[in-house]
N, C-alpha and C positions, 0 to 999 in steps of 0.2 A: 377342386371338383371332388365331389364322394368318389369312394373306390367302386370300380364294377365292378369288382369281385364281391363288395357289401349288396349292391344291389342285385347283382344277379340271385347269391344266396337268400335273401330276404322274399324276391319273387319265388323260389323255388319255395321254401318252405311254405309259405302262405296258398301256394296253388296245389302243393298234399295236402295243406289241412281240408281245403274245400273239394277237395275228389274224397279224401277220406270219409268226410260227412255225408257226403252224397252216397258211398257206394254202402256206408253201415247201414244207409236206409232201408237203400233195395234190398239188402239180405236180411234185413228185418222184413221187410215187406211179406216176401218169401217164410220166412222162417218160423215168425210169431207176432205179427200185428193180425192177424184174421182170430187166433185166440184171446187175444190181451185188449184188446180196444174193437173185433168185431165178433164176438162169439155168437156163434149160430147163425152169421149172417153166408153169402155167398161170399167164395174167394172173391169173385170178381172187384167187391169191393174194395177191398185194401191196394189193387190193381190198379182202380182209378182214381185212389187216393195217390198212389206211386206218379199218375199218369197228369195228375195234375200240376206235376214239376216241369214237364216240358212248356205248357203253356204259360205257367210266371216265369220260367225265363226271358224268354224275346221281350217280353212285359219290362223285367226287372235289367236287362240290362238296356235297354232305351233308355230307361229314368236315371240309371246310375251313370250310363254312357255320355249324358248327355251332359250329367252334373261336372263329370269328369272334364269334358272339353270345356267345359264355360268354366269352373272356379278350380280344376286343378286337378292332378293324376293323385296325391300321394292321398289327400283326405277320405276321396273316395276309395281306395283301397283299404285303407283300415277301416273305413264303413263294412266295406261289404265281407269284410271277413269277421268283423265283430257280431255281424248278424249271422251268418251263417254259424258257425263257430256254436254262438248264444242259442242260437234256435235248437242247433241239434243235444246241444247240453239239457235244454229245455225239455224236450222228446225225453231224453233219461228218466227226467225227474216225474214227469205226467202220473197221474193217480190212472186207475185202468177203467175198465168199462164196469168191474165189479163193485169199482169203491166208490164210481161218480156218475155212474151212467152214460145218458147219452154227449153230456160237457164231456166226456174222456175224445172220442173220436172227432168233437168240432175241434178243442184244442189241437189235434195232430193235425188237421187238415190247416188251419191257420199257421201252424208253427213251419209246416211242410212248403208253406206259398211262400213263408216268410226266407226259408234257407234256399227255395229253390229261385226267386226273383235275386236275394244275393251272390248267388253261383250263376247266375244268368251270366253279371257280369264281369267277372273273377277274371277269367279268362283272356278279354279284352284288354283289363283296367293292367294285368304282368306282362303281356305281350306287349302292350304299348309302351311301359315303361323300359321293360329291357330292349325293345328295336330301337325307342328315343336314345337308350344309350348307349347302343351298337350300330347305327345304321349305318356309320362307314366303315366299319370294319367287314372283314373277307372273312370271320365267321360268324354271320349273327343269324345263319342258317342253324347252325351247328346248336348255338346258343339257343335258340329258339327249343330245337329240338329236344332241350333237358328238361323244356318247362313242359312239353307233351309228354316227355316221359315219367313225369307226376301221377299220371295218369296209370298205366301199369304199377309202377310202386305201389301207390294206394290200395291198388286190388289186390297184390299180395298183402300187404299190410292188414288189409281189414279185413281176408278172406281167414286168417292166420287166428288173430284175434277171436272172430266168430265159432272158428272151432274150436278157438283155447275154454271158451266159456259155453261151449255145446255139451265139451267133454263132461261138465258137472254135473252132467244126469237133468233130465225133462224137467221133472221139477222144479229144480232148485233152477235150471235155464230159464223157465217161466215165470219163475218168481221175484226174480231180482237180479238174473245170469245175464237178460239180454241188456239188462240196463246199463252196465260197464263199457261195452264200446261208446256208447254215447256219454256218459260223463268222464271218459279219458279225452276228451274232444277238452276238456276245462284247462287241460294242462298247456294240451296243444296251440288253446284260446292266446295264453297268457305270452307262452312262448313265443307264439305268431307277432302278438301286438307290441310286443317290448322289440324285435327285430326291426318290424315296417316303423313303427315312431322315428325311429333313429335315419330313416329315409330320408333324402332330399329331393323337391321337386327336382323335374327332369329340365334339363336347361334349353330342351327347343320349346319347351309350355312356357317356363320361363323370358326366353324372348317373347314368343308373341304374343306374352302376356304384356310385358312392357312397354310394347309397339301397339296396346290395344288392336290386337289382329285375331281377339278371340273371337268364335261367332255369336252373334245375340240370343240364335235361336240353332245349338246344333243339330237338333229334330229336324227341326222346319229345314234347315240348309242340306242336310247330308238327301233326306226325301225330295227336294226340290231339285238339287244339282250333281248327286250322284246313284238320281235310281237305277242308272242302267249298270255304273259298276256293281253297287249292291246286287241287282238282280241276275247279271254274267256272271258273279264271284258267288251268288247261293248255288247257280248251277253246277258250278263245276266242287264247290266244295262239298256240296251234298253225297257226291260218292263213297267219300270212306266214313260216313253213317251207313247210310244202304246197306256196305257191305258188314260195317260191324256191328249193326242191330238185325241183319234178316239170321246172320250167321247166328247172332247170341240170345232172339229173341226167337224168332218162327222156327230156326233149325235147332235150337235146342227142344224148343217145344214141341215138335215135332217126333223127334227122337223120344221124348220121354212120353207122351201120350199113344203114339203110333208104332215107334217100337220097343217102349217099354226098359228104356235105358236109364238107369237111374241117376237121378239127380246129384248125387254125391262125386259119381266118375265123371262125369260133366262138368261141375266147378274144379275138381280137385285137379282133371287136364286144363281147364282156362287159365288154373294159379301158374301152373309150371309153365305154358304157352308166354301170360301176362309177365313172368320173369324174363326171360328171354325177351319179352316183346318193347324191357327196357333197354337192351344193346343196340336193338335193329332203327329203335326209335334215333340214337347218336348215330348209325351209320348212316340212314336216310336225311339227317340234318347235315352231315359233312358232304354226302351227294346236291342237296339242296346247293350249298356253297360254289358247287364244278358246275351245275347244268341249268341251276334254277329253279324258281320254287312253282312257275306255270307247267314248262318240262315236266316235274315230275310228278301233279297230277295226272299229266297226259300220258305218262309212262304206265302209272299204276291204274291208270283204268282200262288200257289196252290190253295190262295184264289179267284185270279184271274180267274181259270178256273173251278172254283165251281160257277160262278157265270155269268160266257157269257152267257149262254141261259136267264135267267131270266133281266140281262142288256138289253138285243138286245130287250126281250120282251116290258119293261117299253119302251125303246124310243120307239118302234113302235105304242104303243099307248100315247106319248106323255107325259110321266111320267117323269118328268125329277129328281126330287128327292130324288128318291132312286141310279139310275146310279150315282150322284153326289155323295150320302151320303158313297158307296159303292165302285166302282168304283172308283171314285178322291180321296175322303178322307181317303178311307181305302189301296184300291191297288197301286194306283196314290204315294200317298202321304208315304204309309210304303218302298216304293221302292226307293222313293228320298232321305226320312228324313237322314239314314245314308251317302249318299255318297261323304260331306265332312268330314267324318273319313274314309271312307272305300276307297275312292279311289288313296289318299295321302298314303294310309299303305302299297298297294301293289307293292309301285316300292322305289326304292332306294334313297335318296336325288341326287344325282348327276343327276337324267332324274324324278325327283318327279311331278315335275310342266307342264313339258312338257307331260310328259305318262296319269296324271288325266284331265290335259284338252281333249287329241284327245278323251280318253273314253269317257266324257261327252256330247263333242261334234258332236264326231260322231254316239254314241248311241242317238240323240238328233233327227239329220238328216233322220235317220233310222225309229224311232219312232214317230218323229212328222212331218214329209216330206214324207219318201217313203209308211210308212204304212196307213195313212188316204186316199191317193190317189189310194192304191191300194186295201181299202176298200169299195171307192165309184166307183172303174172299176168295182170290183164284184155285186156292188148292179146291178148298169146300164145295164152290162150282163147277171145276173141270175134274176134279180128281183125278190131277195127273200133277206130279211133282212140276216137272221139267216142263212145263208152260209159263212154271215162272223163271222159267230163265228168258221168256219175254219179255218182262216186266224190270229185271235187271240189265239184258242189251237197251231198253230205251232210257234208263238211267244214265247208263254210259257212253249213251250216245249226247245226250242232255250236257253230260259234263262234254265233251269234245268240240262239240259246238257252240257252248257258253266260253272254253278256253280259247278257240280258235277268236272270240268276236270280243273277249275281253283284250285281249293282245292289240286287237286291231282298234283299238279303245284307248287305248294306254302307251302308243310307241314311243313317247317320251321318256317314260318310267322304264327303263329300263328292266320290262317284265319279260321273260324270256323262260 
């Protein structure tokens, strides 16, 4: 049997390249795609070019999800990292709006659907593999927990990089400065793909591969036979979105339009938060291991709602560090740490890959799409901060009551 040790480190790398790609976008987004590909247009644009990765997710990991369970975990993983990978190296190279016109911005938008339906299903395709090759060990919490801590890495990594090549001066940044985080993605490509080749399928696909016990249709079966777990497990997962897109989306914006705090102190406290937020990520997986990975949603959303009123308070006076240190690190981060063990456990191999990705990604949508926008309707309406701390108790009341009826769902599984 291949080493876990080979596989663990092959997932791990492969899930920084595609958080790395992801997160050089959004600070491209931010930074210089409204000049380089939409000049003279409204920001909002390049926003909803940004905004069109959350909807080819749930899209792109169905179809990879799906490929994954019917012909095999390892093919589809060097798929979806090849395009993603491909795609963003592609974004580097794009001519601008100055040299091609309007073909400049339809090529970001295609290239952007293209990396964000492969990152849909990233996620699912390392988790599945590495719980396939831990499920009976007594840390595959733990282990889980390093492949969310990709996650943070990344965002120092590519927070890092973006102001190594900020420093060059505007110009020279705009002229050819932003295109270096996306063609270091080339190097990353190669190194990623010469790792996962050397992978071996995972030996519980390989059985019931054997046993022709794959499904014929793992769409059709996972939607037909497990919509209630999918639909208890987007409940209760969707929490630590909520908390880590209202915090990193409407309270930053918030702060920088309302009180005028600038953008620079903002990222520059997320990087040092986002470091840190790689240790708590392995403590929260070794707690995973002692109490369980249902427990400790339940734990981090009750902490959750012990603490909105005092959150709401800090950003309205412009406090950003404790919402971060509380809020991200603690609720944000104890809600994600587990859910590559937890969410590979609660479905079968034959729909494993398919059913953790819609959870992820449509609790994603939910959390970081529907709720941030329907928390700045509330402000714009009521104009009162602290009314969306309503909108956040019935979040976590959603998760409570999705946890309590997914439990009672699954007493076999030893979900606890």
């Amino acid at each position: 049997m291949q080493s876990k040790n080979y596989v663990f480190q092959s997932c791990i790398l492969g899930s920084l390249i595609c958080w790395y790609d992801f997160l050089i976008f959004a600070a491209a987004t931010a930074l210089v795609f409204s000049k380089v590909f939409f000049p003279g247009m409204s920001f909002i644009i390049p926003l909803l070019v940004f905004a069109v990765g959350f909807a080819a997710r749930p899209l792109g990991c169905m179809f990879f999800g799906h490929l994954g369970d019917k012909y095999g975990r390892k093919p589809v993983l060097l798929t979806m990292l090849f395009l993603t990978a491909a795609s963003t190296v592609g974004i580097g190279l794009l001519p601008t709006y100055a040299q091609i016109g309007i073909a400049a911005p339809i090529a970001l938008v295609v290239l952007r659907i293209i990396q964000s339906a492969a990152f849909g299903g990233e996620l699912a395709s390392t988790s599945t593999i590495l719980y396939e090759y831990n499920k009976d060990s007594d840390k595959k919490g733990f282990y889980g927990s390093m492949l969310a801590a990709t996650l943070p890495v990344a965002t120092v990594i590519s927070s890092l990089i973006f102001a190594a090549v900020a420093s060059l001066g505007t110009e020279t940044f705009l002229d050819w400065g932003w295109r270096v985080p996306f063609l270091a993605s080339s190097v990353l490509l190669v190194l990623g793909l010469y790792v996962r080749l050397k992978m071996l399928e995972t030996p519980e696909f390989e059985n019931i591969k054997s046993q022709n016990q794959t499904a014929a249709s793992p769409i059709k079966t996972v939607f037909k036979e497990h919509w209630k777990t999918i639909s208890l497990a987007i409940g209760v997962h969707q929490i630590g979105a909520v908390w880590n897109y209202v915090l990193l989306i409407f309270g930053f914006a918030y702060m920088v339009n309302a009180l005028n705090i600038s953008r620079s102190e903002l990222s520059q406290t997320l990087m040092y938060v986002a470091l840190v937020g790689v240790f708590a990520n392995l403590l929260y997986g070794w707690i995973t291991d002692k109490i369980g990975g249902l427990r400790l949603y339940e734990v981090a959303t009750w902490i959750g709602i012990a603490i909105i009123v005092p959150c709401l308070y800090w950003i309205s006076i412009g406090n950003v560090i404790w919402p971060l240190l509380l809020g991200y690190l603690v609720v944000s981060k104890m809600a994600w740490a587990q859910a590559p063990s937890f969410l590979p456990e609660i479905f079968p191999a034959q729909v494993r890959q398919t059913g953790s990705g819609l959870v992820y990604n449509l609790a994603t949508v939910i959390g970081g799409g529907l709720v941030p926008i329907a928390a700045q309707y509330i402000l714009e309406y009521r104009n009162n901060l602290y009314d969306i701390g309503y909108l956040m108790a019935l979040m976590s009341m959603l998760a409570l009551v999705s946890a309590y009826y997914l439990r009672r769902l699954n007493p076999q599984n030893q979900i606890v």
